[in-house]
N, C-alpha and C positions, 0 to 999 in steps of 0.2 A: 192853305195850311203850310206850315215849317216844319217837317219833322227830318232827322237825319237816323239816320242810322244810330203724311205726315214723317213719318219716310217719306220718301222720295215717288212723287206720283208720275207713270211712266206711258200712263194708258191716254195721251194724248191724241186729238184726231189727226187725220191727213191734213195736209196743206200743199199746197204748190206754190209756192214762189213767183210771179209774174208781175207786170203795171198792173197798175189798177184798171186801166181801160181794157185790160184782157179777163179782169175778172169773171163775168157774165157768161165770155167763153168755158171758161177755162177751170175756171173752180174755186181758187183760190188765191191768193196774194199777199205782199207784204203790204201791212194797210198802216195809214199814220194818218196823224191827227194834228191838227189847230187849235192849239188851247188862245183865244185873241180877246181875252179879260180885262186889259188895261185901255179897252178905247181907243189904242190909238189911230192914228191916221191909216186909212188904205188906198189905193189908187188900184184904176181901169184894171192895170195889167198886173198887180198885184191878186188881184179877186180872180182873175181869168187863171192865174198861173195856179193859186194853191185851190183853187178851187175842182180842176182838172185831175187835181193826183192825190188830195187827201179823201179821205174818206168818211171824217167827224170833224167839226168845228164848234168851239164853245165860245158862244158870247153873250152877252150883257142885255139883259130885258129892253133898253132902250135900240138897240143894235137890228131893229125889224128893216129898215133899209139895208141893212147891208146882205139880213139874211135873204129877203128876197133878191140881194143881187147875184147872191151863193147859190143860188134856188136853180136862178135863170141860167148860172153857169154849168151848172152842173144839177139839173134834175134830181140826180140818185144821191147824191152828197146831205147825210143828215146832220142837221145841227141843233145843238143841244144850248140850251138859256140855262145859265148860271141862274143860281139859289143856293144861296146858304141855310143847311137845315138846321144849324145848331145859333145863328145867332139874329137878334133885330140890329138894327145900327139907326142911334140918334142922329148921328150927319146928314140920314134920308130924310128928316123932318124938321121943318123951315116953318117956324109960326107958329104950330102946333097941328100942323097939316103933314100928311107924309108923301113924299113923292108918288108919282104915280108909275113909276117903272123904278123896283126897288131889287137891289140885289139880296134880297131876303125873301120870305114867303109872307112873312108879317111884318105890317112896317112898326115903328117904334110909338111911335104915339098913336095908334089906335090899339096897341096890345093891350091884354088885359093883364094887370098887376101882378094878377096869380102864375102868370106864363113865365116869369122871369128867374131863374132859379139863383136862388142866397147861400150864403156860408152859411155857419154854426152864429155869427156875429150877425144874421138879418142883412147883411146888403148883399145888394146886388152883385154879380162875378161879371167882370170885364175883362177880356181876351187881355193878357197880358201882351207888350208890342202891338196890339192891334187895337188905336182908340175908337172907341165910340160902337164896339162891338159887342153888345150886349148878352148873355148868353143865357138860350131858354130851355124850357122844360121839354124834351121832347117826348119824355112819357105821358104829359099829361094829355087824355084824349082830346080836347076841345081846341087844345093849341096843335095837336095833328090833324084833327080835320078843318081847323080856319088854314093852316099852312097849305095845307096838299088844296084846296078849294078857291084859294087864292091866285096859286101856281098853276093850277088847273084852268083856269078863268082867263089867265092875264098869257096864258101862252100856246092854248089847244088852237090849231089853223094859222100859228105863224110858225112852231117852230117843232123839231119832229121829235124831241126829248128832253129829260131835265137831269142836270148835270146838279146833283147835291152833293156840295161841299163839306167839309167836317162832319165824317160817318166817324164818330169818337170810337176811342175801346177804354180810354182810363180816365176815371174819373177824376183826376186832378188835372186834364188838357187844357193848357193855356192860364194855369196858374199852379204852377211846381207844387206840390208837397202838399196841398187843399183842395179836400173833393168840395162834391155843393150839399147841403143836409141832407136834399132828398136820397141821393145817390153816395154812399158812401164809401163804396168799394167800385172795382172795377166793372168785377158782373155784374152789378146792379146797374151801371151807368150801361153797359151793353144790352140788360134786358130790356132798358128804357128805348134804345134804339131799335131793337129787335121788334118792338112793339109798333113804334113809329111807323115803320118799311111793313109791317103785315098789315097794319090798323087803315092805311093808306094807300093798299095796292092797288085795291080793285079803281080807283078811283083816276089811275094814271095808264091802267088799260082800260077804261072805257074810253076816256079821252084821245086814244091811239097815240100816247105818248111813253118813249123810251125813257128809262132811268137810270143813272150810273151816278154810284156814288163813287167819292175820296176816299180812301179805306185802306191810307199810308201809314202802317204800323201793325196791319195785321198781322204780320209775320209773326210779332213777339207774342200774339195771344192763340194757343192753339186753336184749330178750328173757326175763328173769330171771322174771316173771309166770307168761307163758305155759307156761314151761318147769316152773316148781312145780304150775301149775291139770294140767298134764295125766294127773296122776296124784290128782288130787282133783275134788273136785263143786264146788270153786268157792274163793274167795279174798276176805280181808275186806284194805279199808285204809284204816289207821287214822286217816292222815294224807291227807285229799283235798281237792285244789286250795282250799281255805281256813284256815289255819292262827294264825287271828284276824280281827277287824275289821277289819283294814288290812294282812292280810300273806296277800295272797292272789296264785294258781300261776298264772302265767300263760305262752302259750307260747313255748316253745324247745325244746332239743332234747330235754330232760327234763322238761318241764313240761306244760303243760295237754294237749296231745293224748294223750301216754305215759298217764294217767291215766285221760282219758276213754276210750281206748282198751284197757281192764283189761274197762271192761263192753262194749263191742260184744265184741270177741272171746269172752266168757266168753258172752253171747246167743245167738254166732253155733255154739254148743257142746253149749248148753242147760246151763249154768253158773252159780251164784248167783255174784255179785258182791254184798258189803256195804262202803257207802262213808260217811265221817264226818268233814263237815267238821267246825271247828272255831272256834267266833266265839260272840258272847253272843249272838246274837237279832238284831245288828243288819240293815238292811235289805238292801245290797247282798251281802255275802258267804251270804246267805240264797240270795237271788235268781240267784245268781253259781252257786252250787254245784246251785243246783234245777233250774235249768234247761240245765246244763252236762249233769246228771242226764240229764233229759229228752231230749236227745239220742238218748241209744244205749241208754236204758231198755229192754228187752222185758220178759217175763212172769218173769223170777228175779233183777232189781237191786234192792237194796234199799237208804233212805237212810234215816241218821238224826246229826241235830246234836248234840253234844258241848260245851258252856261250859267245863268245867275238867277237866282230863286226868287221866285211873285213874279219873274220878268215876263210877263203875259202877253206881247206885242206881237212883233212881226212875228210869220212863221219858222220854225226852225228851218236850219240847211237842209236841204232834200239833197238826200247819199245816192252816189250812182248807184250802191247794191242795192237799194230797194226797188231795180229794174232790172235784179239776174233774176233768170227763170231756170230754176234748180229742177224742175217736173215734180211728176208725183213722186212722195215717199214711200220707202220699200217695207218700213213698220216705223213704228214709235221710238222715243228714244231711248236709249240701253247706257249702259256703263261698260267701257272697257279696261279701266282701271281702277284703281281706291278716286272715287269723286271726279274723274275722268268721265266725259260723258261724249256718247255719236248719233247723231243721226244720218242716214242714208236716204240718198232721193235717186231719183231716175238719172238727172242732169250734175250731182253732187255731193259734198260729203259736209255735214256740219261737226263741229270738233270743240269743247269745250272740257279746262282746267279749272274745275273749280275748289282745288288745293288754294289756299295760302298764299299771296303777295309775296314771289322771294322763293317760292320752293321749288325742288326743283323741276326740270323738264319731265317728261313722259312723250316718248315718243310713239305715235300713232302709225302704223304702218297702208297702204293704202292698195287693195286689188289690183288698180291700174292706173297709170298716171291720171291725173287733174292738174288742173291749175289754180295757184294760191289767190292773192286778193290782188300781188302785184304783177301776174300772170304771169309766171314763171309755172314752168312744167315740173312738178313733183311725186315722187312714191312714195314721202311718209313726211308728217308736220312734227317737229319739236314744240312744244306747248309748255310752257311752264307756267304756274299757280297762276292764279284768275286771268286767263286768257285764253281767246275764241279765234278758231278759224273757221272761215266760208270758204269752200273749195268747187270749185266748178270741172264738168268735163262735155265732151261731145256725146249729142244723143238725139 
């Protein structure tokens, strides 16, 4: 998906900051993910490297060799098969035959006519920017349970969950200004989905298989999140509070708390949440979104940075700080100013402005010194508008 950019929920669990190889110990950790969508090449020591410190990986139905290499590497490490819920694709069908590892749940030419959902004009809707993606009815029950029986079939004892793509909320997705007949407004395109994910469930717990949909855009619809995660293990988005160098979320009424509020409640459920900002490396939208993170983190959030959008390949840079071990936290996180936010942990202090790009500082004062991110010894952080500090101390 491409998308760019209730109060403030505060009742987040514990988390402890640690590797992931201390998890087991220890309770919790910063956990990140492998979105590796685009096939490409991998080697020995690439599979050995990310496979040791991620904690989810998503790949492609055809992809059963690599997940058993993922498997052998790392035992506990789940990985999740791409499906797309919302469309078939004609490229998957060669002759009138369709692939047989499809990134769909239904391939294109054995769908049935009526699965395919039309304008007010009778034709068919095709993802705009995205050829040969055809987009289907997901209320309809017969195309939910051929999808989910499909998925279910072609992936229960290779792979430990399914990663469904385009969890929609408006009904005109991927063709501006045009809903499809069946669905004409938004909430109707939502209840169709709503339907999908309940009509479907039992179906991916008997299989023992995990679900986490795409559900990048929640933000703008209230309650829209919660109301898709309840009938799944958890919710990825794709778009989270930084969306470039200099084009980062900050709050309102659809902004920074709606977001950060996707992972405490998915914590507070025992729910994976996967979040992904978006900026080249620079330093604050790093910092902005890590410790936005850190927040409402518990033992099933997971992050990881993104530079150029679809780019589904290698795995992201692994940050030294997702190996600080902050300890237990001393309570949830609070507000110490107007949209100023803290968290306290045993080992550290999380510190986040989610004021305005430009506005200005708010200075945070600190019980005792810590040290910043460039380990420098300090008593209180200047912060100004959308930006995060991680501070660490002895303990």
């Amino acid at each position: 998906m491409r998308f760019i950019g209730y109060s403030i929920l505060v009742a987040a669990l514990a988390v402890t900051v640690v590797p992931a190889a201390q998890a087991e110990e220890e309770g919790g950790t910063t956990q990140s993910y492998w979105l590796h969508m685009n096939s490409t090449p991998t080697t020995e020591k690439m599979i050995s490297t990310e496979a040791s410190r991620r904690d989810y990986v998503v790949l492609n139905a055809w992809e059963t060799d690599l997940a058993k290499q993922l498997h052998a590497a790392n035992p506990k490490i789940q990985i999740f098969v791409y499906k797309d819920l919302s469309s078939t694709r004609s490229y998957a069908c060669q002759n009138g035959v369709d692939d047989t590892d499809l990134p769909t749940g239904v391939g294109y030419c054995e769908a049935d006519p009526s699965w395919f959902l039309v304008g007010e004009d009778g034709q068919r809707f095709e993802y705009d920017g995205y050829e040969g993606h055809w987009q289907m009815d997901v209320g309809n029950p017969d195309y939910q349970n051929a999808w989910a029986d499909k998925v279910v079939e072609s992936s229960r004892g290779v792979f430990d969950g399914v990663f469904m793509d385009n969890a929609l909320f408006a009904c005109d997705t991927y063709h501006d200004g045009v809903c499809p007949a069946a669905y004409p407004t938004d909430e109707a395109m939502r209840d169709a989905y709503r339907a999908m994910f309940a009509n479907t469930r039992q179906k991916f717990v008997d299989a023992g298989l995990k679900t986490v949909a795409n559900m990048s855009n929640a933000r703008l619809h209230e309650g829209a999140w919660d109301s898709y995660v309840e009938y799944l293990d958890g919710g990825f988005d794709e778009w989270w509070l930084t969306f470039g160098d200099k084009d980062l979320l900050s709050e309102y009424p659809e902004g920074w708390s709606r977001q950060v509020a996707q992972i405490a409640a998915d914590e507070a459920k025992g729910k994976i949440t996967w979040v992904q900002p978006h900026h080249s490396g620079a330093e604050q939208p790093f910092r902005y979104a890590f410790a936005s993170y850190l927040l409402a983190a518990g033992s099933h959030a997971a992050i990881s940075e993104i530079q150029e959008t679809d780019r589904y390949d290698d795995a992201a840079a692994w940050r030294p700080e997702y190996d600080w071990n902050l300890g237990e936290p001393a309570a949830p996180y609070y507000e110490v100013a107007a949209n100023v936010f803290r968290r306290d942990f045993a080992c550290g202090t999380v510190l986040v402005n989610a004021n305005k790009t430009g506005s200005s500082a708010v200075t945070v004062r600190l019980p005792e010194a810590q040290k910043n991110e460039k380990g420098a010894s300090v008593r209180s952080v200047s912060l100004p508008g959308t930006t995060g500090s991680v501070l660490r101390k002895a303990c």
